[in-house]
C-alpha positions in Angstrom: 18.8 -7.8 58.0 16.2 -8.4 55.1 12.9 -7.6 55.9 11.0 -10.8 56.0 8.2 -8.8 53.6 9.0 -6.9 50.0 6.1 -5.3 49.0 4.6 -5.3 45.3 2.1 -3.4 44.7 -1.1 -2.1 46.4 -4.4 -4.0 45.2 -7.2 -2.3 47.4 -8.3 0.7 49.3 -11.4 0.4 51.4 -12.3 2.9 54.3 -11.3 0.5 56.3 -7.7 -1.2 55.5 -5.7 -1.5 52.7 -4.3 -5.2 51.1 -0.8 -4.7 49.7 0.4 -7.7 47.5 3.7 -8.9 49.2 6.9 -11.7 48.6 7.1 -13.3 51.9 11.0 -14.1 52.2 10.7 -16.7 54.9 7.9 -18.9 53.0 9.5 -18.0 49.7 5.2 -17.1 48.4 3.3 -14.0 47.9 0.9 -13.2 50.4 -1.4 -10.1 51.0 -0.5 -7.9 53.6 -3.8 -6.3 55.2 -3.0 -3.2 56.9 -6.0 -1.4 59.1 -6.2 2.8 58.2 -7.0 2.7 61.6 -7.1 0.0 64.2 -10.1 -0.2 66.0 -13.0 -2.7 65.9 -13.3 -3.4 62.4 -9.5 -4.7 62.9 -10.1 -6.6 66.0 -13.5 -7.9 65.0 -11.9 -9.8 62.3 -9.2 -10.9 64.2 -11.6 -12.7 66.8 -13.7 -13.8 63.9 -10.0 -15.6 62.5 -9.4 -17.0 65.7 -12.5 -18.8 66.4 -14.0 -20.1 63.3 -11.9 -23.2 61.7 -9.5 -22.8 58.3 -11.9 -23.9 55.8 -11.7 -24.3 52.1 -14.3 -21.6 51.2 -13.2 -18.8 53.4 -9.2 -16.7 53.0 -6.8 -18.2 55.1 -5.1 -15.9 58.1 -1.4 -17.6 58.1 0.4 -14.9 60.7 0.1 -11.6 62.3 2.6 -9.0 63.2 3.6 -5.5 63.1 6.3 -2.9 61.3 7.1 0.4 61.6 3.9 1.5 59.6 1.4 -0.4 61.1 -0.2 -3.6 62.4 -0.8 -6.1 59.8 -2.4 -9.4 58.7 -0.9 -12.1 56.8 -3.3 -13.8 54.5 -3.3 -16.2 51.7 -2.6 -14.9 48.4 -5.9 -16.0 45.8 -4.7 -15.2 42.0 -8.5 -14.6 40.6 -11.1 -12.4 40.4 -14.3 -11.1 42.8 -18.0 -12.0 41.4 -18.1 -8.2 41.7 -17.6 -7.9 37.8 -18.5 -12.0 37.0 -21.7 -13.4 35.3 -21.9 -17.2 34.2 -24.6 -20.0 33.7 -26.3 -21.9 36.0 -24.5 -25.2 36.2 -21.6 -23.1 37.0 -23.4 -20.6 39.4 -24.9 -23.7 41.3 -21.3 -24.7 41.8 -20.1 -21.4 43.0 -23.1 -20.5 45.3 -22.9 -24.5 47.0 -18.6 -23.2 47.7 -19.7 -19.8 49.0 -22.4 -21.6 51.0 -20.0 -24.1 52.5 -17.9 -21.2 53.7 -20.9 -19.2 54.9 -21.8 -22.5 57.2 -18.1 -22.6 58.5 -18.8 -19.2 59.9 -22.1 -19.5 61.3 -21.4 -22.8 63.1 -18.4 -21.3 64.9 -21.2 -18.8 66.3 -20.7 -15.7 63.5 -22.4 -13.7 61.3 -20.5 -12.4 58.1 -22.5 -9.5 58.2 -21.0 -7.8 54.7 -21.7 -10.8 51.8 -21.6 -9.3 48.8 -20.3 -10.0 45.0 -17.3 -7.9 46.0 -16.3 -10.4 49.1 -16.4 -13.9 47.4 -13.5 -14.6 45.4 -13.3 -16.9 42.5 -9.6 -18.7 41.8 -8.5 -19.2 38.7 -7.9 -22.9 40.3 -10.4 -24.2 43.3 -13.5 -23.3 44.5 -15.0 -20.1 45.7 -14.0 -18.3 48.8 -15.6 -15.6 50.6 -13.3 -12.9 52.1 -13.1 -9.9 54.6 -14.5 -11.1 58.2 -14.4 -7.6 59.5 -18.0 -7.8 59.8 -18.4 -10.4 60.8 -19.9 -10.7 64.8 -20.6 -13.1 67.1 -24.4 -13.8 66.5 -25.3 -13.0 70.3 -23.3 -9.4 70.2 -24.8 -8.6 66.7 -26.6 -4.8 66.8 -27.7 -2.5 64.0 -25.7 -0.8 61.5 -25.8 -0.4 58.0 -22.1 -1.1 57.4 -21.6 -3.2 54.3 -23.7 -2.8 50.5 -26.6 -1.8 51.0 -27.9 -3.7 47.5 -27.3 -6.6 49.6 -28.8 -6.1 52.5 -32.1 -7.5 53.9 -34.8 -5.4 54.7 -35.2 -5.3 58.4 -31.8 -4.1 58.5 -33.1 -1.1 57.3 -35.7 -1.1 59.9 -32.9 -1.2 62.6 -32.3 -5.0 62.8 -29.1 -6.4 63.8 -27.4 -8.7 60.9 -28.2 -12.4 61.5 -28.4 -15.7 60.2 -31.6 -14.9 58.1 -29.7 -11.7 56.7 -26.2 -13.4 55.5 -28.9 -16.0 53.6 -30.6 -12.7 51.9 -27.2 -11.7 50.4 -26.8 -14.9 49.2 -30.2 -14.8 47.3 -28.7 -11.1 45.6 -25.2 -12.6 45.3 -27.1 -15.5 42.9 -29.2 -13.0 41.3 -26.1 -10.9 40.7 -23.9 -14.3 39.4 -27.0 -15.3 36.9 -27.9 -11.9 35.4 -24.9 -9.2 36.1 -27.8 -7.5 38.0 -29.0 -6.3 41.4 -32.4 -7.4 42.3 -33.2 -4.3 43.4 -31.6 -1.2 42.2 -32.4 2.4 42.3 -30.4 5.8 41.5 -30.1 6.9 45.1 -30.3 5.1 48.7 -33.2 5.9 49.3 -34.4 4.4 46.4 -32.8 1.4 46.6 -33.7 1.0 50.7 -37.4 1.4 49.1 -36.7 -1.1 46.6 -35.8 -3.3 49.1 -39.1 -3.1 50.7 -41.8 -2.9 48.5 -40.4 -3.1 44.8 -41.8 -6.4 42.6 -38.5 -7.2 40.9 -38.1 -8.1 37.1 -38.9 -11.8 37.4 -34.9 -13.8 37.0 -36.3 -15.7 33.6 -36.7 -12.8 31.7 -33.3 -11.5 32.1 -31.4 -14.5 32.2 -31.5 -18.8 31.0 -32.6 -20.2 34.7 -34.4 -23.0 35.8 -38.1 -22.6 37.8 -36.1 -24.8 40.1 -33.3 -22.3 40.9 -35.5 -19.3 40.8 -37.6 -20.7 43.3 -34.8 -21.4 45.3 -33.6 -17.8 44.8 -37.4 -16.5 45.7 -37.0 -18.4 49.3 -34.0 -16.4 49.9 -34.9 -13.4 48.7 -38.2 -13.1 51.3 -38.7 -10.5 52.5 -40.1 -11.8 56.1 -36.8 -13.4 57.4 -38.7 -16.4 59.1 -39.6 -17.9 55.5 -36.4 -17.5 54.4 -34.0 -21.1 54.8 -33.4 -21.5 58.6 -29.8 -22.2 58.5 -26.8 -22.1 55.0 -26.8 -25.9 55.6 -31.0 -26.1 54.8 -30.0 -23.3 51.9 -27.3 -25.8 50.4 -29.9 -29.0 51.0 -32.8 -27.2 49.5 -29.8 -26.3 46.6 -29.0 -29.1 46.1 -31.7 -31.2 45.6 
C-alpha cells in the first residue's frame, strides 16, 4: 500500500521541529509535514492553540494530524513564498502587510491566545494572497502565560526581560520591530551580544525610522506607540493597532 505521504525535501530545522515539504497522495497537493524533535509542550501547545482559535486567512492552516513510524506529525498548508525575515519594501506596501499580519494576530487573541514568538521569521508572505503568520508553538492561553524568554529576543518587549509573562501588550511590541524591520531591513534595537541587545531594549534612543528609510510622520508615530516601552501606552488590543493603522 502507498503511503498516503512522499516526501520532498526538508525546508527547516529549528530546535524545536522540523517542516518537511511533502505530496499528499490522497489530496493530490503538497503540504508541509511538521514533525516535533521531541514531543513535549511546544508540540502540544500548538496543537491546543490549532484547535481553539478559528481558520483564518492570515494565520497557516492545520488540515490533519497523524502519526508514522518516525514520528508524530502535523499536516499543514503548503505557502509557496518567502518569510519577511530577509524582505524590505515601501510603505504602501508594508501598510498592507502589517494590516494582514494584524488581522491574523486578532484571530488569535480573540480566541483567548498569545502568539508569544512574532517575529520577521514567522509571517509569511505568498507569492499570491495576503500575509500569514505561522508557528503557534508559542503561543498560550493568555490566563496560563508565564515567563520565558523563548522566541527572538530582538523582538521582544522589555518587561519580558524583567520576568514578565508574554501578553497582549508584548505580541503588539513585535509588531512595532516587525514594521521597523519590513520599512528599513533593520532591528530597532541591535547590539553584538545579548546582553547588549536586552540593554538596548531598555534604555537605548534608537536611530529615528526617517533617517534610515522614506516613511511618513504618520506611520512612524504609529510605529513609536508600539514600540513603548511601558506596555500600558502601547495600543490596548491588534484591533485598536489596525484602527489607529488605518486611519
Amino acid at each position: 500500500m502507498q503511503p498516503r505521504f512522499e516526501i520532498l525535501d526538508l525546508v527547516h530545522r529549528s530546535a524545536f521541529s522540523t517542516v518537511e515539504r511533502a505530496l499528499d497522495h490522497q489530496s493530490g497537493s503538497i503540504v508541509a509535514l511538521k514533525r516535533p524533535r521531541q514531543p513535549g509542550p511546544h508540540w502540544q501547545r500548538e496543537a491546543l492553540a490549532f484547535d481553539r482559535i478559528p481558520p483564518h486567512a492570515n494565520l497557516m492552516r492545520r488540515l490533519d494530524e497523524g502519526s508514522d513510524e518516525r514520528s508524530p506529525f502535523r499536516v499543514l498548508e503548503w505557502i509557496t513564498g518567502s518569510s519577511l525575515d530577509s524582505f524590505h519594501t515601501d510603505e504602501p506596501h508594508a501598510r498592507s502587510i502589517l494590516r494582514s499580519i494584524l488581522h491574523g494576530l486578532a484571530a488569535i487573541h480573540d480566541a483567548g491566545f498569545i502568539h508569544g514568538d512574532l517575529s520577521p521569521a514567522n509571517v509569511l508572505l505568498p507569492t499570491e494572497g495576503e500575509a500569514k503568520l505561522i508557528d503557534l508553538g508559542t503561543a498560550t492561553p493568555i490566563a496560563e502565560a508565564t515567563p520565558n524568554l523563548v522566541g527572538s529576543i530582538h523582538c521582544m518587549a522589555p518587561e519580558r526581560f524583567d520576568n514578565a509573562p508574554p501578553s497582549i501588550a508584548s505580541d503588539l511590541y513585535a509588531i512595532g520591530v516587525i514594521a521597523c524591520h519590513l520599512l528599513s531591513g533593520r532591528y530597532p534595537f541591535e547590539g553584538d551580544t545579548t546582553a547588549q541587545i536586552i540593554t538596548a531594549h531598555h534604555r537605548q534612543q534608537r536611530q529615528p525610522l526617517h533617517d534610515q528609510c522614506p516613511v511618513t510622520p504618520a506611520l512612524e508615530a504609529w510605529i513609536d506607540h508600539l514600540l513603548a516601552r511601558d506596555p500600558a501606552q502601547r495600543p490596548s488590543s491588534a484591533h485598536e493597532a489596525d484602527r489607529l493603522l488605518s486611519a
